[in-house]
C-alpha positions as CSV (number, residue, x, y, z in Angstrom):
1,X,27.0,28.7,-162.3
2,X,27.7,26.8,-159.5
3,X,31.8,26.9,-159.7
4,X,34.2,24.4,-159.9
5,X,33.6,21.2,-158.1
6,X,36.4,18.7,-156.6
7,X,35.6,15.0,-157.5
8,X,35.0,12.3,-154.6
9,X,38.6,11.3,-155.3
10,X,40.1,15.1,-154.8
11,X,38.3,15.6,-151.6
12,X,39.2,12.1,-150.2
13,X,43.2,12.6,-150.9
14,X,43.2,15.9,-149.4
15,X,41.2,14.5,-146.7
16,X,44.0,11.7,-146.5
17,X,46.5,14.0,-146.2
18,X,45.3,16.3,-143.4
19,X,44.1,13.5,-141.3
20,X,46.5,10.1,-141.8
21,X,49.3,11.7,-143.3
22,X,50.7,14.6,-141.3
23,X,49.4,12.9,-137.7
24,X,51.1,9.6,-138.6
25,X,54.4,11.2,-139.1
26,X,54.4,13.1,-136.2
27,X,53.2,10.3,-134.3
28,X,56.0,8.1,-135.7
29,X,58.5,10.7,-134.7
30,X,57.4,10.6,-130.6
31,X,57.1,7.0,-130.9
32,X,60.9,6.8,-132.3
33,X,61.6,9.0,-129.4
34,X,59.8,7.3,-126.6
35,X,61.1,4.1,-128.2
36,X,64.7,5.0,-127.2
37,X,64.7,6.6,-124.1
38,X,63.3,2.9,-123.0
39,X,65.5,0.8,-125.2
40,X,68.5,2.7,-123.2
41,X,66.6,2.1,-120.1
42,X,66.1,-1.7,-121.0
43,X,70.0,-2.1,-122.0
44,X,71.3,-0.7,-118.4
45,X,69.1,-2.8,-117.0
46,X,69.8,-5.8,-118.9
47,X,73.4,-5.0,-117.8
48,X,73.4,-4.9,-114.7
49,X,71.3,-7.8,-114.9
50,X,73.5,-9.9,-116.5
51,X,76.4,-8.7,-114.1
52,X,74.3,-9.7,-111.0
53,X,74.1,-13.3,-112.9
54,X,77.5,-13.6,-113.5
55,X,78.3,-13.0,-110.0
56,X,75.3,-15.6,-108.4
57,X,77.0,-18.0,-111.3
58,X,80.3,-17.5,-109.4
59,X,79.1,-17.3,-106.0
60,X,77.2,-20.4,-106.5
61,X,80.5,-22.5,-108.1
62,X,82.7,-21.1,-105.1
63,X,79.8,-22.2,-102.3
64,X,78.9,-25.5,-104.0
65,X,83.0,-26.4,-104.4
66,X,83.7,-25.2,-100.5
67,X,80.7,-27.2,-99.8
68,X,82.2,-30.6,-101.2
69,X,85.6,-29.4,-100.2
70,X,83.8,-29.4,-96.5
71,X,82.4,-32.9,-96.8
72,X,86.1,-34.4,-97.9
73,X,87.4,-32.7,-95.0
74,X,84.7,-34.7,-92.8
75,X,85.7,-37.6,-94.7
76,X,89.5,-38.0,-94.2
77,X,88.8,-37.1,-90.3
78,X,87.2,-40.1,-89.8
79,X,89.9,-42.4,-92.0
80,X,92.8,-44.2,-89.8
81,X,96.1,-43.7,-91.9
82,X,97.6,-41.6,-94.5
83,X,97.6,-44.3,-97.3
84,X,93.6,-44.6,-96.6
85,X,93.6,-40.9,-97.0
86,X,95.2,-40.4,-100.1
87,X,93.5,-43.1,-101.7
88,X,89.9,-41.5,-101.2
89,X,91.4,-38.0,-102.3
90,X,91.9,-39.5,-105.2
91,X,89.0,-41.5,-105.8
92,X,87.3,-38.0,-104.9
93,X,89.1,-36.2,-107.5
94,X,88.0,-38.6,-110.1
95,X,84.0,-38.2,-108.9
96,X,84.4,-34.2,-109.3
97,X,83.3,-33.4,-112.4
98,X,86.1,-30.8,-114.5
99,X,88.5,-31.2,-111.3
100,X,92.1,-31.7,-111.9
101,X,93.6,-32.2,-108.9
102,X,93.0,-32.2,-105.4
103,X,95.2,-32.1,-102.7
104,X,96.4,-30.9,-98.8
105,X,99.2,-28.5,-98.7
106,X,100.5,-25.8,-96.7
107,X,101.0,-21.9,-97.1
108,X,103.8,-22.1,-98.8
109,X,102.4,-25.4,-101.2
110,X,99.1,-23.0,-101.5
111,X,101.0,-19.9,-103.0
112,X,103.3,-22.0,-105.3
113,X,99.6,-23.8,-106.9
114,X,98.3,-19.9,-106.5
115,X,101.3,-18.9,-109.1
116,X,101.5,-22.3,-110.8
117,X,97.8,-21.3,-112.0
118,X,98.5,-18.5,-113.9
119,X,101.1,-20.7,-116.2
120,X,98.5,-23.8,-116.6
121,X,95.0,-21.5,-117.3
122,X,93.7,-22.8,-114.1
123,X,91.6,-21.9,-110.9
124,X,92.1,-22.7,-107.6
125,X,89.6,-22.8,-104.6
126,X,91.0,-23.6,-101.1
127,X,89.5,-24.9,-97.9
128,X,91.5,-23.9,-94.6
129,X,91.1,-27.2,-92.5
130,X,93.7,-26.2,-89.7
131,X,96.5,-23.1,-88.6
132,X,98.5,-24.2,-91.9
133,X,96.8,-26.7,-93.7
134,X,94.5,-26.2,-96.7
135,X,92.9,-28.6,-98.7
136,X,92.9,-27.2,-102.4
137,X,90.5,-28.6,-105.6
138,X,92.2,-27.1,-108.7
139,X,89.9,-26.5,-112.0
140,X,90.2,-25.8,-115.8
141,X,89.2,-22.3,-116.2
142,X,88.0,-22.9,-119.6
143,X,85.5,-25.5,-117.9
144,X,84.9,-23.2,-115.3
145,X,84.0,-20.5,-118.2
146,X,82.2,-23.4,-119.7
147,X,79.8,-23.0,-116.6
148,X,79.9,-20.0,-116.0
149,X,78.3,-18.4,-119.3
150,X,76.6,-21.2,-120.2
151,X,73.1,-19.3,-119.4
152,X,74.4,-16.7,-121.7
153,X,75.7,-18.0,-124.5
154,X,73.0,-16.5,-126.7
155,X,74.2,-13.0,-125.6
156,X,76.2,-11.2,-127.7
157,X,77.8,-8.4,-125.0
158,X,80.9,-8.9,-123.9
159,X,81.4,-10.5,-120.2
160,X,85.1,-10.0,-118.4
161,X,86.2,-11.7,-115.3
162,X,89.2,-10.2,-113.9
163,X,91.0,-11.5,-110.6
164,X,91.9,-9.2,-107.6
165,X,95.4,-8.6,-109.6
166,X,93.9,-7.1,-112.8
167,X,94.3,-10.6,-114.6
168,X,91.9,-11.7,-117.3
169,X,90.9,-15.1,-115.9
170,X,87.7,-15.9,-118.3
171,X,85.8,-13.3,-121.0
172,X,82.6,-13.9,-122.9
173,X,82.2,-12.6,-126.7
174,X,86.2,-11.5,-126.3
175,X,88.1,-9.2,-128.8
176,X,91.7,-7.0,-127.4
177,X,90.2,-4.0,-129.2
178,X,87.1,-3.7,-127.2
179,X,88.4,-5.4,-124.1
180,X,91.2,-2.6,-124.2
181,X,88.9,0.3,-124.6
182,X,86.8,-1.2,-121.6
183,X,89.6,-1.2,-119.2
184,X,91.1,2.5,-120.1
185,X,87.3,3.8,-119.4
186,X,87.5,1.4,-115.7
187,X,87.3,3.9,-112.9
188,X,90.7,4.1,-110.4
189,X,88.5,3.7,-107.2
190,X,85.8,0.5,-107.8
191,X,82.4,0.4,-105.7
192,X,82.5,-2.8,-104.0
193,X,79.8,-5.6,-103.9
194,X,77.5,-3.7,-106.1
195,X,76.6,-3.0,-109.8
196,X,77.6,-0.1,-111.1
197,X,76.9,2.0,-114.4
198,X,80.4,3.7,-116.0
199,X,81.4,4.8,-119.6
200,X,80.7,7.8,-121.3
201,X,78.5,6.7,-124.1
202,X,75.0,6.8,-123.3
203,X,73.7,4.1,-125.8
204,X,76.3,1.8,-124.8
205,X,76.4,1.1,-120.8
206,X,79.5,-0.4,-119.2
207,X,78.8,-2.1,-115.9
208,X,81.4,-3.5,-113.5
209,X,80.7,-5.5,-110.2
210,X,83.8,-5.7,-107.8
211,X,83.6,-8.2,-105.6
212,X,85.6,-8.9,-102.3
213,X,84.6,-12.7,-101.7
214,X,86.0,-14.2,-104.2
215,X,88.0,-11.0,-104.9
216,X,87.1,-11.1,-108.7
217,X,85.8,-8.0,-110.5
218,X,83.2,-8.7,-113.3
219,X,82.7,-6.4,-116.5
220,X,79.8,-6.4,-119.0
221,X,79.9,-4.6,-122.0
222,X,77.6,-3.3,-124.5
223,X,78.5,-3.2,-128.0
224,X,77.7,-1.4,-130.7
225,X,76.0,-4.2,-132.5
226,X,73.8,-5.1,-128.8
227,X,72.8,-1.6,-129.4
228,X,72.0,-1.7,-133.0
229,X,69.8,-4.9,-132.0
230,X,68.2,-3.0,-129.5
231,X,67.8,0.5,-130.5
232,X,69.1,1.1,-134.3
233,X,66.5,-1.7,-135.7
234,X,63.5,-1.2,-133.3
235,X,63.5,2.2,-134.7
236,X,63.7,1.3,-138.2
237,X,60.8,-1.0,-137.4
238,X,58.7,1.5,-135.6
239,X,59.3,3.3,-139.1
240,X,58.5,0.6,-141.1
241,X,55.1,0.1,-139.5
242,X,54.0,3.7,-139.8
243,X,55.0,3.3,-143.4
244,X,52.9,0.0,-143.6
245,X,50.0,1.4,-141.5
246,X,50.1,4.7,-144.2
247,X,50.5,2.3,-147.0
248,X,47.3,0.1,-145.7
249,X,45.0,3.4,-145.0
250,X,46.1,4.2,-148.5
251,X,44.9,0.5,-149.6
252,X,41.6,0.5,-147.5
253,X,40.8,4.0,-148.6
254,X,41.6,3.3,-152.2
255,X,39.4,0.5,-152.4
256,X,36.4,2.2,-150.8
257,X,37.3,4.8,-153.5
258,X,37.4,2.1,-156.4
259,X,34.1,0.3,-155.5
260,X,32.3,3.4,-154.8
261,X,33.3,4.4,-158.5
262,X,32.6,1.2,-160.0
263,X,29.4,0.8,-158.3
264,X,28.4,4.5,-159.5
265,X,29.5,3.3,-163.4
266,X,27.2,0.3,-162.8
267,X,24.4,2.3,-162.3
268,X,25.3,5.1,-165.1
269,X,25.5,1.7,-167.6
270,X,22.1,0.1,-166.2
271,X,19.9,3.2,-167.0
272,X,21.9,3.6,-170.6
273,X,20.9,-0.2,-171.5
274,X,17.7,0.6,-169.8
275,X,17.2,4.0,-172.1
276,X,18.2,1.5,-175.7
277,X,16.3,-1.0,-174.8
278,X,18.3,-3.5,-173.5
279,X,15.6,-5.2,-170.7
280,X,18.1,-8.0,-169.7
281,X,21.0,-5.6,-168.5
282,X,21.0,-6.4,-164.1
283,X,23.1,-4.4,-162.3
284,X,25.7,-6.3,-160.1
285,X,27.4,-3.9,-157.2
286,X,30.4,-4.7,-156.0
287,X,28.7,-4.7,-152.6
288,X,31.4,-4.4,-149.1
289,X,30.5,-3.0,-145.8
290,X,31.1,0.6,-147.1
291,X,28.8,0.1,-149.7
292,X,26.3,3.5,-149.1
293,X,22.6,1.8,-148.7
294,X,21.2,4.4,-151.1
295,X,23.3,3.0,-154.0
296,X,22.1,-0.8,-152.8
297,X,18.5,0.2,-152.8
298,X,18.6,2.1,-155.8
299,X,20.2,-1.4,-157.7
300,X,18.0,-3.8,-156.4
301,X,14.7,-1.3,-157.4
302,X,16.3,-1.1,-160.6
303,X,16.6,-4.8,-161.3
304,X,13.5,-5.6,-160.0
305,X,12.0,-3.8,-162.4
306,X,13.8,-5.5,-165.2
307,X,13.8,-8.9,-163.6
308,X,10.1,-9.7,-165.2
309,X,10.7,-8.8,-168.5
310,X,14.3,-10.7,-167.9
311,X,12.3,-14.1,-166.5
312,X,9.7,-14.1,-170.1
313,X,12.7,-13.8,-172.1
314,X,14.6,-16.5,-170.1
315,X,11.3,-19.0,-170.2
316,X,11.1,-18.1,-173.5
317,X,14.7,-19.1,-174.5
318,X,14.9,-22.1,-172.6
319,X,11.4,-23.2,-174.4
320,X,13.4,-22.9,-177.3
321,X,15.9,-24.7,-176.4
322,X,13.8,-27.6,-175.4
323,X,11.9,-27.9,-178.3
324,X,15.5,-27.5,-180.1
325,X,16.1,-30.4,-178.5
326,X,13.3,-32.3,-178.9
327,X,13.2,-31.7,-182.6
328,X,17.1,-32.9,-182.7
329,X,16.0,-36.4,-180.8
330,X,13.6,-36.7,-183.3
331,X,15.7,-36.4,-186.0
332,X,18.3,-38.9,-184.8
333,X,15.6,-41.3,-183.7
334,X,14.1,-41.2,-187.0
335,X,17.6,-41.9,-188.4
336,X,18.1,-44.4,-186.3
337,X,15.1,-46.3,-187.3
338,X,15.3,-45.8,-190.5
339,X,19.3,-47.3,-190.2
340,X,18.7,-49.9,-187.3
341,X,15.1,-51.4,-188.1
342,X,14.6,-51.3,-191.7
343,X,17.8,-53.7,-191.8
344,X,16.6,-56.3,-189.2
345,X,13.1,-56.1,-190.4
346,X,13.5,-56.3,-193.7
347,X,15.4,-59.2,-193.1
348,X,12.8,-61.0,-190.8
349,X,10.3,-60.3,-194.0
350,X,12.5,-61.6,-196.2
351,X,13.2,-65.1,-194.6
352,X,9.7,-65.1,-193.6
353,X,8.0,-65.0,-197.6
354,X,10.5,-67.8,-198.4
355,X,9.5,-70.1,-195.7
356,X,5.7,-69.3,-196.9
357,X,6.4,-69.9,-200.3
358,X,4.4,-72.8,-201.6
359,X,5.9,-73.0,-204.9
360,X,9.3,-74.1,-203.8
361,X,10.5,-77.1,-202.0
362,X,12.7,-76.0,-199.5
363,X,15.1,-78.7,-197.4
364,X,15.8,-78.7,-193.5
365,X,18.9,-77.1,-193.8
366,X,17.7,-74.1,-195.3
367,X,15.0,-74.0,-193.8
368,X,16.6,-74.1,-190.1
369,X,19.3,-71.4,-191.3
370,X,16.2,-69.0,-192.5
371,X,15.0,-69.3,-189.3
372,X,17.8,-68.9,-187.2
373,X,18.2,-65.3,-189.4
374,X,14.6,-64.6,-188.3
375,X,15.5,-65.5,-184.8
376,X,18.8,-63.2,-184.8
377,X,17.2,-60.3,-186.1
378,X,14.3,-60.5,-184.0
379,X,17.1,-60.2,-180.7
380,X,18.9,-57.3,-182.6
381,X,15.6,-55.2,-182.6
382,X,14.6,-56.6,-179.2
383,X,17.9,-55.3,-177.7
384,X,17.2,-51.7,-179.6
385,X,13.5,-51.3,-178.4
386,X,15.0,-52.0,-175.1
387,X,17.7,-49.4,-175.5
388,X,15.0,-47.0,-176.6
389,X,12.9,-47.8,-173.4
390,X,16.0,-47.6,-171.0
391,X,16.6,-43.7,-172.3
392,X,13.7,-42.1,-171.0
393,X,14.3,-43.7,-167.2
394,X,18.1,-42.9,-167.4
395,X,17.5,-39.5,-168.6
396,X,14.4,-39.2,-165.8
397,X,16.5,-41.0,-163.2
398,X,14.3,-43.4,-162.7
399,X,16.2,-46.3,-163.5
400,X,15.3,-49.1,-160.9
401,X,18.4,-51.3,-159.6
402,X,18.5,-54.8,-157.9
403,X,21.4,-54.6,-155.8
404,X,22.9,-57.7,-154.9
405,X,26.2,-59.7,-154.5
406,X,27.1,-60.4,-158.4
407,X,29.8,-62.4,-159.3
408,X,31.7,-60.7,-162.3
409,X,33.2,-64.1,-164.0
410,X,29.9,-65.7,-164.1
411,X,28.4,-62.3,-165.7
412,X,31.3,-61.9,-168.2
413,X,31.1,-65.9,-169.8
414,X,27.3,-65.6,-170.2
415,X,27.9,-62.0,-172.1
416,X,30.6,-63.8,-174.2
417,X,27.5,-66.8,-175.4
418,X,24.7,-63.1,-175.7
419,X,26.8,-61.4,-178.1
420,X,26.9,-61.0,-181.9
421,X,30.8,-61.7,-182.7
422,X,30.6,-62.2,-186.2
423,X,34.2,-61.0,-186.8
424,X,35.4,-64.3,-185.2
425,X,37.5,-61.6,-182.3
426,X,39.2,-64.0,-179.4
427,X,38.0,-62.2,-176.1
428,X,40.3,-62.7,-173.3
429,X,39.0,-62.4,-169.5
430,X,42.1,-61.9,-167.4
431,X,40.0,-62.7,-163.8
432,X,40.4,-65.3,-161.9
433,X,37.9,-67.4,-160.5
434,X,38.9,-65.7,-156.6
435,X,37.5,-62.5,-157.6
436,X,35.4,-60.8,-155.2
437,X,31.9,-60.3,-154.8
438,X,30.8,-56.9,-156.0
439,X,27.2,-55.0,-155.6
440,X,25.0,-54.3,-158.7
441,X,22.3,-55.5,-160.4
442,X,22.7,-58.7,-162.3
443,X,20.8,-58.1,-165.3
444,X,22.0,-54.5,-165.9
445,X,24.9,-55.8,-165.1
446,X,24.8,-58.3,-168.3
447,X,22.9,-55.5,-170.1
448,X,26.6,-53.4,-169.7
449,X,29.0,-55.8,-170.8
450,X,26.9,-57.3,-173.5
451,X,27.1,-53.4,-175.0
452,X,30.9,-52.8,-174.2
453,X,31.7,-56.5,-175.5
454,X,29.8,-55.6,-178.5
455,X,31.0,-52.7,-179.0
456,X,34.7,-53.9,-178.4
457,X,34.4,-56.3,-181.2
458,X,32.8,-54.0,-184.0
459,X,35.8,-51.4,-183.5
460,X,38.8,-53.7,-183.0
461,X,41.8,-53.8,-185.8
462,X,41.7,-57.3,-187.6
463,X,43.4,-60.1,-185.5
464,X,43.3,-58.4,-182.7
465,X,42.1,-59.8,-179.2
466,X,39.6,-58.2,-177.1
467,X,40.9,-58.1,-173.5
468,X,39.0,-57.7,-170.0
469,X,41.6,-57.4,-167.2
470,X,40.3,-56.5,-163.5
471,X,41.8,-54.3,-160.5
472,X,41.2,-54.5,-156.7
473,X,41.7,-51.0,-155.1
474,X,40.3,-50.7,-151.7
475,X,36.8,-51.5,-151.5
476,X,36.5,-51.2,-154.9
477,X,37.0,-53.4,-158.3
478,X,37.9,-52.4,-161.7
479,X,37.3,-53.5,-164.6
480,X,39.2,-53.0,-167.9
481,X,37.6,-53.9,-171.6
482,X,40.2,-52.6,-174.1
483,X,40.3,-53.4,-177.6
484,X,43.2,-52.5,-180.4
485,X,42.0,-49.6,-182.3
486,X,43.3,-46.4,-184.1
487,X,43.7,-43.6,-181.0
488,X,40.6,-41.6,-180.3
489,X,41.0,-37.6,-180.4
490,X,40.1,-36.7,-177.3
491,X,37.6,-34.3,-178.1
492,X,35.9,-37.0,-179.8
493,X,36.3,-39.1,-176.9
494,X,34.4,-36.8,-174.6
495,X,31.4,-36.9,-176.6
496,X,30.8,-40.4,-176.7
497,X,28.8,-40.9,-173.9
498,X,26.3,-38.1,-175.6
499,X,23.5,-40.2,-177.7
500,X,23.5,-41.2,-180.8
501,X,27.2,-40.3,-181.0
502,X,29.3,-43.1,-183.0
503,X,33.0,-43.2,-183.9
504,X,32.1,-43.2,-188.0
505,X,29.2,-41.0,-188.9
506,X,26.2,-41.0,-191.0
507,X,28.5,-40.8,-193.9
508,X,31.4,-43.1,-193.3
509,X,29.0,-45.9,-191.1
510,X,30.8,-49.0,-191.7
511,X,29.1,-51.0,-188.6
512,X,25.8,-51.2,-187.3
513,X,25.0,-49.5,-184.0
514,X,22.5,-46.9,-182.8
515,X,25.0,-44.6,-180.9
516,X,23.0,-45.2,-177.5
517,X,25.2,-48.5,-176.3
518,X,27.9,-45.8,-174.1
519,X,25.0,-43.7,-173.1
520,X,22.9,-46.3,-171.9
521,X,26.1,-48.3,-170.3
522,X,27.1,-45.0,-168.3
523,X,23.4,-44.9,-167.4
524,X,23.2,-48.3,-165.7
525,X,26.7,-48.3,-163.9
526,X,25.9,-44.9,-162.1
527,X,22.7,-46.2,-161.3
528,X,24.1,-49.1,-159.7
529,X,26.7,-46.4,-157.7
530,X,29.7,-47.2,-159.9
531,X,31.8,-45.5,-162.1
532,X,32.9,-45.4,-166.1
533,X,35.8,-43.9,-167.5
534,X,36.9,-43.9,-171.3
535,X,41.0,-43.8,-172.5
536,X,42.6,-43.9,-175.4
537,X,46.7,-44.0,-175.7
538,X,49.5,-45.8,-177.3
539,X,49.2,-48.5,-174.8
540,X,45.2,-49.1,-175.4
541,X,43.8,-48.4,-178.6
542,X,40.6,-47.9,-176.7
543,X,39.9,-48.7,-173.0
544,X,36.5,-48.5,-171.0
545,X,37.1,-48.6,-167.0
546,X,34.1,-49.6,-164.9
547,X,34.3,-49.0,-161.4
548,X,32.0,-50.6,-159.1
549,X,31.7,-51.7,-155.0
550,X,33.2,-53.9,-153.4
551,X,30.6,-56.1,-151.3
552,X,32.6,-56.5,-148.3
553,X,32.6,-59.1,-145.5
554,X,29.6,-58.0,-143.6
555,X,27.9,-57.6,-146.4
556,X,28.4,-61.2,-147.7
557,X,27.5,-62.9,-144.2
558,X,24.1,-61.0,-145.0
């Protein structure tokens, strides 16, 4: 009826191609153009840049050498004999720096050093000082090179320097090959004192620069790898970024493509959950700056409509959950009592109808032991009301702290008299009496390692020592309370803070506890800004690690 449609996709590729595809590569082609008719521009430039360089490099050595040459001559005017004179020559000639000799001739002596040159690699430079005397300084051409190209030694063209008789007297980047072919292309007839372009390769510029003061000609030449640098590579590049700009258009426009499509399958799923019944389904967009606002209004409409149906089911879950919850404390609480009190209790009742017994005679002995039972158990349940009680403020966060400078050695001997060590277990407290003052609450304090002590002691292997070492780590303190015990799994390990979690369960309880001593212990500590940690290795059968703050030097003169 209506005929065949193209999808979003179709019409966006053939979009694509009539409007980045086709202009980029003509683009790219004008550009690759443009690019090197400059870069040829650039390189004769450069060349007869550098050529002008090389000759200020040399004009500069042959003005700055006359110059000194000009001051000796000055010098030795003013000295009385010839002994005097030759003396500060050579005091001179050890001052210059790459000099190797220095001395007054004649014509003759000048033309004999001239040819002597050519045999030794050296360069001469000589001052006239009368009708036939000269005063020459003679230099190493390879330090003179030295100079020379030192501002070019990054540059990989090749620099000749030929003398007025054609003679090679320093080269830069130097192969015969190339240095031959440069020389057959050297015009007959040389352009003086002035730069000029020659070869017959238009990527590739020659430039020569004769000069008559010092009658030197200088050659720069452009190789093929220069122009590869220059010209060859900055094209590939200017086609390697049309390639990446294509390649990122073809990215940008894909992913408007993809989240349009994905957003437009959200939707389609929304109303099918909507149409089965599912109320809960929201729709989540993937939502970007090309995100149409039609699509965004028409999700947010359509999970707003859902969202009140979606919070009674949530409130309705999570009542469930609480009252899941509360029916599960119940149950352990009740199983706790009925563990934890019955025992103590039904002791205390016990101990309690024999000393009331009237029909018995019962001696001091007895009597005193019966009561010290009574007395014991009466602690034990004591220590699990207050357990109990502590839950509710831990789990409300109201736990109230008295933070104060506590001093641990003090805290750890009077847990050692508090707790019930019936196994006889030797507890060792590696601390010495130096330790530093830490912050926490002195009570909860003897609250925490009454339970760890305790606990320590009910779990350890037979004949084993319980052992309390201590750590100072910047401005805080550690303390260790391991005991030698079969390896905890560490899932099991991770749940041992929870409550009413023990290492032997309801069925295989072979020692008394509630399962709230960790809980409660983790409670206190992190209420008194510390920190507790449980391992369990080879090296420590089981290890608690207590963290707590250092009370520092400012804190103590307070």
């Amino acid at each position: 009826m209506f005929g065949k449609h193209l999808k979003i996709v179709e019409q966006i590729i053939i979009v694509f191609v009539c409007a980045v595809i086709i202009p980029m590569t003509i683009s790219g082609f004008i550009i690759n153009n443009i690019n090197q008719q400059s870069m040829r521009y650039q390189l004769r430039e450069s060349a007869v840049l550098i050529a002008n360089m090389v000759s200020d490099e040399i004009d500069f050595f042959n003005k700055t050498t006359l110059s000194n040459l000009e001051q000796i001559v000055f010098s030795l005017e003013h000295l009385p004999t010839q002994s005097a004179k030759e003396q500060y020559l050579k005091s001179v000639k050890n001052r210059l720096d790459d000099c190797e000799n220095l001395e007054i001739t004649d014509s003759e002596g000048l033309e004999a050093i001239k040819k002597q040159d050519k045999f030794n690699n050296n360069a001469s430079i000589p001052l006239q000082i009368s009708e036939n005397r000269y005063l020459v300084a003679t230099f190493k051409l390879d330090a003179v090179k030295d100079e020379l190209f030192r501002s070019l030694a990054d540059d990989k063209r090749q620099i000749y320097v030929l003398s007025g008789d054609g003679d090679l007297i320093a080269e830069h980047n130097y192969t015969q090959d190339a240095y031959q072919k440069t020389i057959s292309l050297l015009p007959d007839k040389l352009k003086k004192n002035k730069p000029v372009i020659f070869g017959d390769v238009k990527n590739q510029p020659l430039v020569y620069f004769s000069k008559d003061d010092p009658k030197i000609t200088i050659i720069v030449n452009t190789t093929e790898k220069v122009t590869q640098n220059a010209i060859t590579n900055n094209s590939l590049k200017i086609i390697l970024s049309c390639l990446a700009a294509t390649f990122a258009i073809i990215f940008v426009v894909g992913l408007y493509t993809y989240y349009l499509y994905i957003n437009i399958r959200q939707l389609f799923k929304g109303i099918i959950a909507i149409s089965k019944g599912n109320y809960e389904r929201q729709i989540r967009l993937l939502t970007t700056a090309f995100t149409p606002h039609e699509i965004i209004f028409l999700a947010f409409e359509f999970n707003r409509m859902a969202t009140e149906i979606h919070k009674s089911y949530i409130q309705l879950k999570k009542n469930n959950k609480e009252l899941k919850e509360l029916n599960e404390f119940r149950s352990n609480l009740i199983d706790t009592v009925s563990h934890e009190l019955r025992t103590p209790l039904t002791s205390i009742q016990g101990y309690t109808s024999r000393l009331m017994r009237q029909d018995i005679v019962i001696d001091e002995e007895t009597k005193q032991k019966s009561l010290r039972i009574i007395k014991e158990q009466s602690e034990r349940l004591k220590r699990l009301i207050d357990d109990l009680l502590t839950i509710p403020d831990i789990e409300g966060m109201r736990l109230r702290t008295n933070i104060e400078q506590v001093w641990l050695p003090e805290i750890l001997e009077e847990s050692r008299v508090l707790i019930k060590n019936k196994r006889g277990m030797e507890i060792v407290f590696n601390i010495g009496e130096d330790f530093p003052l830490v912050l926490g609450d002195k009570d909860r304090l003897l609250q925490v390692f009454v339970n760890l002590l305790e606990n320590a002691a009910k779990y350890a292997n037979e004949g084993s020592k319980i052992v309390v070492d201590a750590a100072i780590k910047d401005d805080y303190v550690k303390i260790f309370v391991k005991n030698d015990c079969d390896i905890i799994p560490p899932k099991k390990l991770k749940k041992l803070f929870e409550k009413f979690v023990r290492l032997d369960d309801n069925t295989t309880r072979t020692t008394r506890g509630t399962g709230l001593g960790l809980f409660i212990v983790k409670g206190l500590v992190e209420a008194m800004n510390g920190k507790i940690e449980l391992h369990s290795d080879e090296n420590c059968g089981f290890c608690v690690e207590v963290t707590l703050k250092r009370a520092n030097s400012q804190e103590v003169e307070g």
